[in-house]
Structures are given as C-alpha cells and as structure tokens.
C-alpha positions as CSV (number, residue, x, y, z in Angstrom):
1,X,0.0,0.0,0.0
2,X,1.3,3.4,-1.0
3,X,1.1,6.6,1.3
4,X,0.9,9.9,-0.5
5,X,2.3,11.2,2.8
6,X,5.0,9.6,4.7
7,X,4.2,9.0,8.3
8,X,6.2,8.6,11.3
9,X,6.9,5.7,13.9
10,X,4.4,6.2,16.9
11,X,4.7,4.0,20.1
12,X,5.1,0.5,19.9
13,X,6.5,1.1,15.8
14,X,2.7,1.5,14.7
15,X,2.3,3.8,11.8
16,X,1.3,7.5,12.7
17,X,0.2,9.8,9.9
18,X,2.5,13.4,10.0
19,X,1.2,16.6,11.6
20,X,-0.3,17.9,8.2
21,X,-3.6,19.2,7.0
22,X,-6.3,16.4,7.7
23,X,-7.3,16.9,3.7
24,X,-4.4,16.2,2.7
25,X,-4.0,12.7,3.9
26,X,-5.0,10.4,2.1
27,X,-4.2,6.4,1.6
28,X,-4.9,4.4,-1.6
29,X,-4.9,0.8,-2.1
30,X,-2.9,-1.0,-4.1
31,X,-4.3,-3.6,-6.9
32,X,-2.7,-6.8,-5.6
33,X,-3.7,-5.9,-2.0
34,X,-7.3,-7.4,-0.6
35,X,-10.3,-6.0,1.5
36,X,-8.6,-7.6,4.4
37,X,-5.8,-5.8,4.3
38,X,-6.9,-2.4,4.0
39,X,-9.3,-2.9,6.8
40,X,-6.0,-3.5,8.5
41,X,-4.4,-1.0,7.8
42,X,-7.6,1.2,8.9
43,X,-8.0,-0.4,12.1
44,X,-4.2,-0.3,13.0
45,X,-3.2,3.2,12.2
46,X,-2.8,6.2,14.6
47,X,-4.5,8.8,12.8
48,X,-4.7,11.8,14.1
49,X,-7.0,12.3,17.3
50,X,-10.1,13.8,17.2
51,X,-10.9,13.0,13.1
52,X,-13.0,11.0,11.4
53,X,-10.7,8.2,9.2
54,X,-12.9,6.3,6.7
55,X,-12.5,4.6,3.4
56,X,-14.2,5.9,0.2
57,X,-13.8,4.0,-2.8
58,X,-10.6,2.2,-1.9
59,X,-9.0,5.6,-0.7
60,X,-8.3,6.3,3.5
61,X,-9.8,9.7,4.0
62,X,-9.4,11.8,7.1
63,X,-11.5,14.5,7.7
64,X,-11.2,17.1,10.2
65,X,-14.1,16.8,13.5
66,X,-17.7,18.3,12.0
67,X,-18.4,22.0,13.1
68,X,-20.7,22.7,16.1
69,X,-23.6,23.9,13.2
70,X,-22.9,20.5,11.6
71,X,-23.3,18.7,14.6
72,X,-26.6,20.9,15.7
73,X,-28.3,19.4,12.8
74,X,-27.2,16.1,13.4
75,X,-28.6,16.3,17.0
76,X,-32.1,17.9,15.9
77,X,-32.3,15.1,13.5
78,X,-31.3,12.4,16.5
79,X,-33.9,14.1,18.6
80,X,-36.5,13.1,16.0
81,X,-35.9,9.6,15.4
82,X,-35.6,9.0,19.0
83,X,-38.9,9.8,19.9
84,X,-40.8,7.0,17.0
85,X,-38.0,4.2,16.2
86,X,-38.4,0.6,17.7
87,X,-36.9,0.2,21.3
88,X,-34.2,-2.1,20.1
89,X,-33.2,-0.1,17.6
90,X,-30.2,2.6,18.2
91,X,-28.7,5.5,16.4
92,X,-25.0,6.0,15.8
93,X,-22.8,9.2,15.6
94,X,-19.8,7.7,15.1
95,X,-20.5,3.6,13.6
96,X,-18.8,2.6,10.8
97,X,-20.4,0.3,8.3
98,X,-18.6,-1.8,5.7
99,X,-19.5,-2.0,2.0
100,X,-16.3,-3.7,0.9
101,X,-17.9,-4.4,-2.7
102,X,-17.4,-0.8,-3.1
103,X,-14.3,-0.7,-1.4
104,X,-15.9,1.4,1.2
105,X,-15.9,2.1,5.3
106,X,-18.0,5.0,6.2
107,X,-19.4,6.5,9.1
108,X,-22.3,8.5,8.5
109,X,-23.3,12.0,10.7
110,X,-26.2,8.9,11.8
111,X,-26.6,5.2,11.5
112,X,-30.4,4.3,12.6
113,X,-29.9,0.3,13.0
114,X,-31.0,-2.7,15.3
115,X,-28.6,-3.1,18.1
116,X,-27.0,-6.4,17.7
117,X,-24.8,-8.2,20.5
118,X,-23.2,-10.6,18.1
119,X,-20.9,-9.2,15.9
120,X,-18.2,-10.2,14.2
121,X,-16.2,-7.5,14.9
122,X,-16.2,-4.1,17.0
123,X,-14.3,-2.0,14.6
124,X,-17.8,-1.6,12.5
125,X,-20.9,-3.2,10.8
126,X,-21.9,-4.9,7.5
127,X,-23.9,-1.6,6.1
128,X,-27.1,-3.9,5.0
129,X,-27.9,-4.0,9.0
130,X,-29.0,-0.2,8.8
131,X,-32.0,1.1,7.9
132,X,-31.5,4.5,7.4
133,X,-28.4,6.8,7.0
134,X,-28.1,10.7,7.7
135,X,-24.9,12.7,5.7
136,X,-24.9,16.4,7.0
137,X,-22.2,17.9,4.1
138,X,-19.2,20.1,5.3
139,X,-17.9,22.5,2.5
140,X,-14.5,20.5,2.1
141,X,-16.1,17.0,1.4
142,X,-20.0,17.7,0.2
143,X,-18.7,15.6,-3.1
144,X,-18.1,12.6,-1.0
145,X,-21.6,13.0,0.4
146,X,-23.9,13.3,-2.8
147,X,-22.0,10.6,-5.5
148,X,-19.2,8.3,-3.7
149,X,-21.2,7.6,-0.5
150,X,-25.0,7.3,-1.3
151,X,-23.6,4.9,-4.2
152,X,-22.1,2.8,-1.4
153,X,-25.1,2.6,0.7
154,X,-27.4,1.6,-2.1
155,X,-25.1,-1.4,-3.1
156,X,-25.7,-2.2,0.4
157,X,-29.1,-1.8,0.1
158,X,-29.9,0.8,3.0
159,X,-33.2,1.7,2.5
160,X,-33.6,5.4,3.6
161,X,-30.1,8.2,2.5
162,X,-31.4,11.5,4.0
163,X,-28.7,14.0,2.7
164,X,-29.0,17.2,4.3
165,X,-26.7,19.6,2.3
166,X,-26.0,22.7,3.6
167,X,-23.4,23.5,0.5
168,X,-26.0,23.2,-2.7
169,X,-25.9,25.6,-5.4
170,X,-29.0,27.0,-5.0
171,X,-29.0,27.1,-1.4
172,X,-29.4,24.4,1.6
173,X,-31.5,21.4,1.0
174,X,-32.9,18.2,2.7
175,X,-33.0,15.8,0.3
176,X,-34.3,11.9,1.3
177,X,-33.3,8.8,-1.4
178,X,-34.9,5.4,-1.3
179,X,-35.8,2.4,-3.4
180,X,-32.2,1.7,-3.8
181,X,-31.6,-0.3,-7.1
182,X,-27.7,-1.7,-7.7
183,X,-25.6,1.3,-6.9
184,X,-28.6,4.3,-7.5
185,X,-31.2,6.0,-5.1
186,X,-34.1,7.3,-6.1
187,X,-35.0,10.8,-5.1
188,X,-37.9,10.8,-3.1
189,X,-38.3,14.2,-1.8
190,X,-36.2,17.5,-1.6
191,X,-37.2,20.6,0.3
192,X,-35.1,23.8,1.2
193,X,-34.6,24.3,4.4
194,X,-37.6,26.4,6.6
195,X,-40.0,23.3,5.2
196,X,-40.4,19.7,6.2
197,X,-39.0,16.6,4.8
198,X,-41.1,13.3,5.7
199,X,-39.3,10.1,6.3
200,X,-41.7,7.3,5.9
201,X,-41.8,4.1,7.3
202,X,-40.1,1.3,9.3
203,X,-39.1,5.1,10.1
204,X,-42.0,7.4,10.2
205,X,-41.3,11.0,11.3
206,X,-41.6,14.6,10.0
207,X,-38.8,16.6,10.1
208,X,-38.5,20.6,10.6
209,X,-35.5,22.1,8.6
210,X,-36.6,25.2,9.9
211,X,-34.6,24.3,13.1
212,X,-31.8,23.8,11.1
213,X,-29.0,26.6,11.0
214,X,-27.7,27.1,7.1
215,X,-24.3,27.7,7.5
C-alpha cells in the first residue's frame, strides 16, 4: 500500500500519519492488496485524534471533527428519530459500516440500526444492517456526500439516504433517497430548508428544517 504522505513511527512502531492538514492525507490501495488488508491497515493506524478516518472508494480519508452547526443538525435530526424508532433499535454518531464491494468504510453523521450483541467485529458493521443513514455535508467533502457515499449505501441496500446539504448551489436542502436499485437511489423528496421533509416508514417521522441553521 502506498502513502501519499510519509508517516512517522508512533509508540510501539505503529504507523502515525505526519502533523499535516487532515485533507491532505489520504491512503490508496494498491491492486494486488485485498479488502482484508486495507481494513487492516484502517483499524491499525494512529490517525490523528479527534478525526474521522474512513474509506471511500478504496482511498483512507481523514477528515477534520464536523463544526458545532454540523453537529446541531445532526442532533435535531437524532432528537427526532428517538422519539418514534423501535426500542431495540439505536442510532450512531460515530459507527462505521462496511461495504467492501465498493471498497468502502463510512461512518455517516447517523446510523439508525437494530442493536446487535453478536458481531463479528467491533471495529464496525456490515452496512445492510441499517435502515437508514443521515450525511450532514461540510464544505470540504459535500462531493463525498452526494455521488461516492450514497452509491455505497445503495449497493448495500440501506433503504432510507437522508442528505441534508448545507453547500447546494441553489441554497441548503434536505434531500431523502430510497428504493435503492444496484448502486442508485431514487429521489424521493427534496425541500429547502424552513420546510419539512417526511421520512416514511419502518421510520415514520416529519422533520422541521426550519430548526436547522444554514451555514
């Protein structure tokens, strides 16, 4: 596996990635190497503390920590789905959730899936266990958020993609995807936000944007 930035021996001899910017670092795999070993390579790394590390599209990204604004919308939208999904059901700030067909290990703003006790491994989860996934965009990565990763989680076959994207064009929009079909969502609803989006069922809520702050 090749680094486009050379790291540094950390305690122990582990890898750990330079002081640099966090968009900056990034890891590709190489052809010959599997799924196994990139996973690896993921779990074993010091990256640098405080960021989220995942893998889009065969490539180790590390993003800085979400702004408090990001993170506000995340919350209202947690607030929601707390109050109508199943009791043994959890949501996830921080889960990541494998789809190694397309090379991927993401972890969403939110994961809404069952809580399971037996699982393989406690690194993440196979993405097909989650029934809906929440992607609040950050201006440095909203590219990653609207083609690489909702083309991941419909391979997987999430149901629900609710994109909440405070970086479109025209101005920022809520925007939920379903009826997943090989690697394509369909659009199910968009509204800008001051208007509600519904999120139908195993889900079932209605959510206020107007709660949201824009940027």
């Amino acid at each position: 596996m090749n680094s486009r930035t050379s790291g540094s021996e950390g305690a122990g001899g582990r890898q750990r990635p330079p002081a640099t910017r966090l968009s900056a670092l990034t890891v590709s795999q190489d052809p010959e190497q599997s799924w196994d070993d990139l996973v690896r390579f993921w779990e074993e790394m010091e990256w640098p503390e405080g960021s989220k590390v995942e893998i889009i599209e065969g490539i180790i990204t590390v993003s800085p920590a979400p702004t408090y604004r990001h993170n506000l919308i995340a919350e209202r939208i947690q607030r929601c789905l707390y109050s109508v999904i199943p009791d043994d059901w959890g949501i996830f700030q921080t889960l990541a959730i494998a789809v190694p067909s397309r090379l991927g290990m993401l972890i969403p703003d939110l994961v809404v899936a069952p809580r399971r006790e037996d699982t393989d491994t406690d690194t993440h989860i196979p993405a097909a266990l989650a029934e809906l996934v929440v992607e609040v965009t950050s201006k440095s990565n909203a590219r990653h958020d609207r083609i690489s990763k909702p083309a991941a989680y419909a391979t997987a076959g999430i149901p629900l993609y609710l994109l909440v994207d405070r970086w479109a064009p025209d101005g920022p929009t809520a925007t939920l995807y379903g009826e997943p079909k090989g690697d394509v969502y369909r659009p199910l609803s968009t509204v800008k936000f001051g208007e509600a989006i519904k999120i139908p069922a195993p889900v079932d809520v209605t959510i206020d944007t107007s709660v949201f702050p824009d940027k």
